[in-house]
Every structure is written in C-alpha cells, then in structure tokens.
DRENPA-3360 file (N, C-alpha, C; in nm, 2 decimals, always signed):
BEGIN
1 = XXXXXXXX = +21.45/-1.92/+0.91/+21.35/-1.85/+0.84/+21.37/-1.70/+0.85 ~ +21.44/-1.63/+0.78/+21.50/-1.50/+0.74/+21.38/-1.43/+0.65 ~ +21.34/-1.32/+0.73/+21.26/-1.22/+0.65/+21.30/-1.19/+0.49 ~ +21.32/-1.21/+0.43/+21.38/-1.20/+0.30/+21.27/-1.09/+0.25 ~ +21.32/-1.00/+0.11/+21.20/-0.92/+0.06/+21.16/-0.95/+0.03 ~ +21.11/-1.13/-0.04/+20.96/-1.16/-0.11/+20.85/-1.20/+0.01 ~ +20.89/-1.23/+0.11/+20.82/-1.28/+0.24/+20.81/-1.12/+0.27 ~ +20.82/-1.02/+0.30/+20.76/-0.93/+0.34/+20.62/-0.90/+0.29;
9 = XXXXXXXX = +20.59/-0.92/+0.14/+20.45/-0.89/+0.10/+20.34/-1.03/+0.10 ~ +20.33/-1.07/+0.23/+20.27/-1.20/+0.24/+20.14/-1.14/+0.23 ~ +20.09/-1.02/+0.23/+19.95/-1.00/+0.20/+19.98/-0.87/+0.14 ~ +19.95/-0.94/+0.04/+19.99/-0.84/-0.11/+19.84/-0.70/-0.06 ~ +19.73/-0.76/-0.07/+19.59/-0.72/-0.05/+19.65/-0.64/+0.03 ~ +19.68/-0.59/+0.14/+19.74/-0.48/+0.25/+19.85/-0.38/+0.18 ~ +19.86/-0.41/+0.04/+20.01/-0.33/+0.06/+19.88/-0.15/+0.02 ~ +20.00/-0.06/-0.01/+19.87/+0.06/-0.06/+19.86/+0.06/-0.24;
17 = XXXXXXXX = +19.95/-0.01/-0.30/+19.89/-0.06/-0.46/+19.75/-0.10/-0.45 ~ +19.76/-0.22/-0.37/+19.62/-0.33/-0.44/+19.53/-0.25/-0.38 ~ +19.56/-0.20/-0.27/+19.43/-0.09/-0.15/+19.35/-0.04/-0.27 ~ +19.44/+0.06/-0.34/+19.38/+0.17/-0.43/+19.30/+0.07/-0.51 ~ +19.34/+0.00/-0.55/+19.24/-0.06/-0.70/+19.15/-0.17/-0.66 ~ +19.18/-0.17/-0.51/+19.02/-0.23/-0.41/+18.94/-0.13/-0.45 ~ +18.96/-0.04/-0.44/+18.85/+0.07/-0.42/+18.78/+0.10/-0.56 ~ +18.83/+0.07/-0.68/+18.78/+0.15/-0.81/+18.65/+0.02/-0.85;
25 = XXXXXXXX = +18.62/-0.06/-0.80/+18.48/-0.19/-0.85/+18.39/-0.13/-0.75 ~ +18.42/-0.05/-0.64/+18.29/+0.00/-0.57/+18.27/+0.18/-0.62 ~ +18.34/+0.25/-0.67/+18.36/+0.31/-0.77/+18.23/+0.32/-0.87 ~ +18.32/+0.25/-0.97/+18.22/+0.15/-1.10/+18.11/+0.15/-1.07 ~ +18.05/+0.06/-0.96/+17.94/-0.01/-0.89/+17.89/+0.11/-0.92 ~ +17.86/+0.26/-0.80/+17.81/+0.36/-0.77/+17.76/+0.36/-0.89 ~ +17.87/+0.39/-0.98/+17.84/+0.50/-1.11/+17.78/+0.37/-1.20 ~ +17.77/+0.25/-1.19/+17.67/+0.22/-1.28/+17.53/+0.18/-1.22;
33 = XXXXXXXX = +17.56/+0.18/-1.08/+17.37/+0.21/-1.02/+17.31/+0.34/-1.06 ~ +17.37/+0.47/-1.05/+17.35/+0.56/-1.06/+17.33/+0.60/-1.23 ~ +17.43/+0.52/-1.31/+17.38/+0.53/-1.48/+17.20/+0.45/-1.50 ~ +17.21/+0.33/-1.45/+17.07/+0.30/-1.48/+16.97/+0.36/-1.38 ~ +17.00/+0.43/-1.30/+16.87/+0.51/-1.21/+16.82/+0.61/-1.32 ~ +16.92/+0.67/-1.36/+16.90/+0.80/-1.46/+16.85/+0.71/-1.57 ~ +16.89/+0.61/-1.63/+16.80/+0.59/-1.74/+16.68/+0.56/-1.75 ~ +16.61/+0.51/-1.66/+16.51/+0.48/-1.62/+16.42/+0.60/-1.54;
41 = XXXXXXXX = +16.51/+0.74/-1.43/+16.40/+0.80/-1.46/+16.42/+0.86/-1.62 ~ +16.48/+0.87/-1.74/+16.50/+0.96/-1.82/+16.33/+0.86/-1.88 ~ +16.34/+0.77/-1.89/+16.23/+0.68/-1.96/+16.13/+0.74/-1.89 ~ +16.07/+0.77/-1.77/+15.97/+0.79/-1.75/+15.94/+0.97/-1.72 ~ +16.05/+1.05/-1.76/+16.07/+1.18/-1.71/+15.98/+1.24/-1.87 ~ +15.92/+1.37/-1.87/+15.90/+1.44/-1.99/+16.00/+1.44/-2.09 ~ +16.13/+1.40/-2.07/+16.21/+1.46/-2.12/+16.20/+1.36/-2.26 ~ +16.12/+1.24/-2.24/+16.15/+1.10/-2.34/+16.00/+1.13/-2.38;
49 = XXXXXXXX = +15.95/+1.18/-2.43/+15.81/+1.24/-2.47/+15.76/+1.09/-2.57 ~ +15.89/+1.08/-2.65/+15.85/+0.97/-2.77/+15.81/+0.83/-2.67 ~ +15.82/+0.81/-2.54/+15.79/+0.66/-2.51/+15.62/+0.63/-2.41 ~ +15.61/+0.79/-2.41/+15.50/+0.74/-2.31/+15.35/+0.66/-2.36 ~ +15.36/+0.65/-2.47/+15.25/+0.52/-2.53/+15.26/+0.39/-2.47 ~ +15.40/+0.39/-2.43/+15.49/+0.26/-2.39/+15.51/+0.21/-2.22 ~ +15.52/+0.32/-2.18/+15.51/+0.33/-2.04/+15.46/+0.44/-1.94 ~ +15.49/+0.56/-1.97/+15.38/+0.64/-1.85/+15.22/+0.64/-1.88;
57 = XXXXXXXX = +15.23/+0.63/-1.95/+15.02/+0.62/-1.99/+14.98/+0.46/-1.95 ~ +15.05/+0.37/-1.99/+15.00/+0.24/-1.95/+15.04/+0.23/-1.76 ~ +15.11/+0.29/-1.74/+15.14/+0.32/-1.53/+15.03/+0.38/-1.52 ~ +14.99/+0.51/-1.56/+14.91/+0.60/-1.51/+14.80/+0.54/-1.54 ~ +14.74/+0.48/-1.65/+14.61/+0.39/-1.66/+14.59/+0.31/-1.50 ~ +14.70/+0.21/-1.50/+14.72/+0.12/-1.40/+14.68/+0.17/-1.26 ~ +14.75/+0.31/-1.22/+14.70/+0.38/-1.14/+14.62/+0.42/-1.08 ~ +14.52/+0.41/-1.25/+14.42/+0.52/-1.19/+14.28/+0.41/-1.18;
65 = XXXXXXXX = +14.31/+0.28/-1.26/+14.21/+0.14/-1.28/+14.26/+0.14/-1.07 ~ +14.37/+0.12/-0.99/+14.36/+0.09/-0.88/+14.26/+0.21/-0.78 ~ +14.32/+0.32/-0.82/+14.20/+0.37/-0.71/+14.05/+0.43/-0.78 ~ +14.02/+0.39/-0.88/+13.90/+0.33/-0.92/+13.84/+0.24/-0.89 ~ +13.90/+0.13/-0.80/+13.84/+0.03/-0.73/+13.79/+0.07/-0.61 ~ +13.84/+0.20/-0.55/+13.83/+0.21/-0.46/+13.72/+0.39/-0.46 ~ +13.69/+0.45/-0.56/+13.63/+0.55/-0.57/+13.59/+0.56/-0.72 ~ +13.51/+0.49/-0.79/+13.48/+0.54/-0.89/+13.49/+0.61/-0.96;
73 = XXXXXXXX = +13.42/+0.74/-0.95/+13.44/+0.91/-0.96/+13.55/+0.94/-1.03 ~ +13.64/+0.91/-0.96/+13.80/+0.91/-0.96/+13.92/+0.89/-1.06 ~ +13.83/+0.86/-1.16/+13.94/+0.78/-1.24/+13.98/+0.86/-1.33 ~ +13.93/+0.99/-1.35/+13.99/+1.02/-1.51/+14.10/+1.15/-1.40 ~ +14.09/+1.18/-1.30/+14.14/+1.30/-1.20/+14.28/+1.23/-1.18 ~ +14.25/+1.05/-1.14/+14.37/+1.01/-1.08/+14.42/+0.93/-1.22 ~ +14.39/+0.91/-1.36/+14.50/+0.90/-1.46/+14.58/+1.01/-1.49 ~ +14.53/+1.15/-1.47/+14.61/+1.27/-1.53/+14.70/+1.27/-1.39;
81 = XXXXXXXX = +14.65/+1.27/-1.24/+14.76/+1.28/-1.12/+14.86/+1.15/-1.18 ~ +14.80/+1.05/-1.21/+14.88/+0.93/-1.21/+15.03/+0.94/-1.33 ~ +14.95/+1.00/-1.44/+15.07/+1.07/-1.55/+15.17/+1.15/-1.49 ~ +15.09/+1.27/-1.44/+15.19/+1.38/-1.40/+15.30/+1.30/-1.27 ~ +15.27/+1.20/-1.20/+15.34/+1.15/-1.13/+15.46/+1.08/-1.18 ~ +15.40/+0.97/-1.27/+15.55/+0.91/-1.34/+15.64/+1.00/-1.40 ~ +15.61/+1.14/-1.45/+15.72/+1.29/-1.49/+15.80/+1.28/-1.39 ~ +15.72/+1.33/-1.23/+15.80/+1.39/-1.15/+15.89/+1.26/-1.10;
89 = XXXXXXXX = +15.85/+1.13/-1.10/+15.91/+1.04/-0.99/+16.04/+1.01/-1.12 ~ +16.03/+1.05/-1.27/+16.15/+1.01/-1.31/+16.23/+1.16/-1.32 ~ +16.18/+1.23/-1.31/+16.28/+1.35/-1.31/+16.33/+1.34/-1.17 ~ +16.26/+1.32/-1.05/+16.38/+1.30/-0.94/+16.45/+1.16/-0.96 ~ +16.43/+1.08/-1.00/+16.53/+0.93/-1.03/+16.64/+0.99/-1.12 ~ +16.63/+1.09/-1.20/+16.72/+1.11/-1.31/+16.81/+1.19/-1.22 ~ +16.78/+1.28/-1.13/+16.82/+1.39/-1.05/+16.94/+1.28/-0.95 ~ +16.84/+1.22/-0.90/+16.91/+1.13/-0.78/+17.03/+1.01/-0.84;
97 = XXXXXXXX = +17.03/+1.00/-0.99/+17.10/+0.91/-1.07/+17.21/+0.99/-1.09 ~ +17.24/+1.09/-1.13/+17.34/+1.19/-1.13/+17.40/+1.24/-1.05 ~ +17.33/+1.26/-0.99/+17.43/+1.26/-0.84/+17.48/+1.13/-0.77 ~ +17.45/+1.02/-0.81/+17.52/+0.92/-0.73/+17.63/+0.90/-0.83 ~ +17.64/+0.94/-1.01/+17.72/+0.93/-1.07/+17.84/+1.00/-1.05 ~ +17.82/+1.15/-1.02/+17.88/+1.26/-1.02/+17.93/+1.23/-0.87 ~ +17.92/+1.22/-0.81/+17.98/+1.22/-0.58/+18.06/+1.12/-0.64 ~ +18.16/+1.14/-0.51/+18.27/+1.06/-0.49/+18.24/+0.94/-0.34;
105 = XXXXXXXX = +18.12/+0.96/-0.27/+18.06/+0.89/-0.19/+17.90/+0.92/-0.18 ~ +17.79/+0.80/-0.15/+17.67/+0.85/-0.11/+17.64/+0.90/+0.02 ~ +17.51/+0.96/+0.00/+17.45/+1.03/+0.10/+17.35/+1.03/+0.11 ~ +17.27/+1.03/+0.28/+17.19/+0.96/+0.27/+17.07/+1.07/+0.23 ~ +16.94/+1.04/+0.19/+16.87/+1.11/+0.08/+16.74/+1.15/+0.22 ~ +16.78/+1.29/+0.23/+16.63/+1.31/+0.40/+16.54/+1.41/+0.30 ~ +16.41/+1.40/+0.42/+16.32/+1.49/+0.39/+16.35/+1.64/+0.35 ~ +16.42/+1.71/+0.38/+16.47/+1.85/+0.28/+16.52/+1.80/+0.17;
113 = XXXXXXXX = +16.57/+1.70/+0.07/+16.63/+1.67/+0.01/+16.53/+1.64/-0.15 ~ +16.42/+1.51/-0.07/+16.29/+1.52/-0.13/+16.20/+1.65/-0.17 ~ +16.19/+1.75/-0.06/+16.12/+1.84/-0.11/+16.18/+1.93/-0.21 ~ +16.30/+1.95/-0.24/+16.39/+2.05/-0.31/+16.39/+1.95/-0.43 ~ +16.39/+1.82/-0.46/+16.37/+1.74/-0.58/+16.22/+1.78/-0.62 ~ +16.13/+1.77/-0.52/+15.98/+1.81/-0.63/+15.98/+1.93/-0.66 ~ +16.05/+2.05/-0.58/+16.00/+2.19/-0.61/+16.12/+2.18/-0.75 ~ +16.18/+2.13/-0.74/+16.27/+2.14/-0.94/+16.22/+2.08/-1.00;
121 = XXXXXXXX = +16.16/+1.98/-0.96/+16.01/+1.90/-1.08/+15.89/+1.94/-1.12 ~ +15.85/+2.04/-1.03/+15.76/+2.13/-1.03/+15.82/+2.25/-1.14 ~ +15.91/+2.33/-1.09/+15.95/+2.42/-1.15/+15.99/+2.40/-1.33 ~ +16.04/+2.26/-1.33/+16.06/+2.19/-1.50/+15.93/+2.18/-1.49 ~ +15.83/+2.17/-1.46/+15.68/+2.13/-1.52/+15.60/+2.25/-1.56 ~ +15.64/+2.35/-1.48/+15.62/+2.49/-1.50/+15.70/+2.55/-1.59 ~ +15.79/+2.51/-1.64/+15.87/+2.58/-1.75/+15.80/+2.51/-1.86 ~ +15.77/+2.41/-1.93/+15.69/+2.28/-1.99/+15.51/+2.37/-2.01;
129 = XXXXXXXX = +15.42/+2.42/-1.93/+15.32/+2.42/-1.94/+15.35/+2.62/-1.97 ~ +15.46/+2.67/-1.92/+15.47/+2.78/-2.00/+15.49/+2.81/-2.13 ~ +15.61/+2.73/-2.22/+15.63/+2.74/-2.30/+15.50/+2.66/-2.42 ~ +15.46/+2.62/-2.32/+15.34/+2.56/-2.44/+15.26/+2.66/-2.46 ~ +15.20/+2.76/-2.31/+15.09/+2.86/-2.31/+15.18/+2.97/-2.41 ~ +15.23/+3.01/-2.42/+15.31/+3.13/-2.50/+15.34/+3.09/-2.65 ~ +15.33/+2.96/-2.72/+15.32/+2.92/-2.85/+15.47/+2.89/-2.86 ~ +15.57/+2.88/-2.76/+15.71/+2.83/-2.84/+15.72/+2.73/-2.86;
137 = XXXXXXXX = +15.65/+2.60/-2.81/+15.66/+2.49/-2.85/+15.52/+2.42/-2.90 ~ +15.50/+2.36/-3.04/+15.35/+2.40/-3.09/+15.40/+2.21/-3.13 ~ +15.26/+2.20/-3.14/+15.26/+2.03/-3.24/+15.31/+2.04/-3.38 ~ +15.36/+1.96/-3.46/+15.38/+1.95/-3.59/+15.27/+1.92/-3.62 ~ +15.28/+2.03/-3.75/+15.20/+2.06/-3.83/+15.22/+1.97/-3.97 ~ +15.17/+1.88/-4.04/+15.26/+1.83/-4.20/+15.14/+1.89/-4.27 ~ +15.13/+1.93/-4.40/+15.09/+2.03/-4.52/+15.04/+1.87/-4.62 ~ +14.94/+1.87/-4.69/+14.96/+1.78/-4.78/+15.00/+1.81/-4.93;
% end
C-alpha cells in the first residue's frame, strides 16, 4: 500500500480549496438573515409610510386594545406610544439588518449598542416631525 498522489487527498474536506468554499453558505446565511431583518424592519420603519394601514396601525391598535385591559384611560396614549414604537423597533431591525449584511462576522449586540440604535431613531424621528413643522414636507394636495 504505497502512498500514491490520489490517496493523499483522502479527505478532500481538509484540503484549503474545499476549507474556503465551507465557509461562503455561512456567509450567504448571515447576509440573508440580515437581508430579511432589514426588510421587515423597512416594513414597519417610517420609511414604508404606504403600508402602515396594513401593519403598524393594526400592531399599535393590538397594543394598545392589550394595556387597555389593564388601564382603561390608557388606550388612545398607548396606540400613538404603540405606533411610534413599531417606527423605532423597525428602524433599529433595519439598522441591525445591515450590519449583519455588511460585517464579515457577528457581534454580540450590548446595552451601549441598544441605546445608540434609539438615540438614531430618535434623531430620524426628529428630523421627520421637523421637516413636517417647517412645511417641507406637506400632504398632497389634488385640484378638481
């Protein structure tokens, strides 16, 4: 039984060819968890204005029918908290989706991480209730 060259690559899987192209399906993986995190926050972020009939008003309804069960009073305070909530939780999904697309490895997501995602969700929400108060962005108007 003579080592011959085709018996040297008895485990093809070990050589550093196959190594490399082990690695590109967890790759892919990342970048398409990270494509559907962003689409889904983009669906529930301000930035999709045309869907919220469809989904952040029927969440925030949902939201605010639950702690209505539990405070009455409460319910028209916690549908508008409940609104402005599904903005920010998809603007950081979209945030957090991009960056798992863009890295070359993850990381794990800590409390400084979270706060710096709301204060940019904050800050888009503030840019959003600016440009409304100043008139650059106005409702359509149609003329008959």
């Amino acid at each position: 039984m003579n080592a011959g060259p085709e018996e040297s690559n008895v485990f093809p899987l070990a050589s550093g060819r196959k190594a490399r192209t082990l690695r590109a399906p967890m790759t892919w993986k990342r970048k398409a968890t990270g494509g559907v995190l962003a689409f889904i926050g983009y669906m529930l972020s301000p930035l999709s204005w045309w869907n919220d009939a469809f989904v952040n008003i029927p969440l925030a309804l949902a939201f605010a029918w639950v702690v209505a069960l539990f405070y009455k009073p409460a319910f028209e305070a916690s549908w508008v908290l409940g609104y402005w909530l599904t903005n920010i939780i998809g603007m950081v999904m979209m945030h957090k989706g991009a960056q798992k697309m863009l890295r070359k490895e993850d990381r794990k997501y800590s409390w400084r991480d979270s706060v710096r995602d709301v204060g940019i969700s904050l800050l888009y929400t503030g840019v959003i209730v600016l440009l409304l108060k100043l008139g650059i962005v106005k409702p359509i108007h149609f003329s008959r």
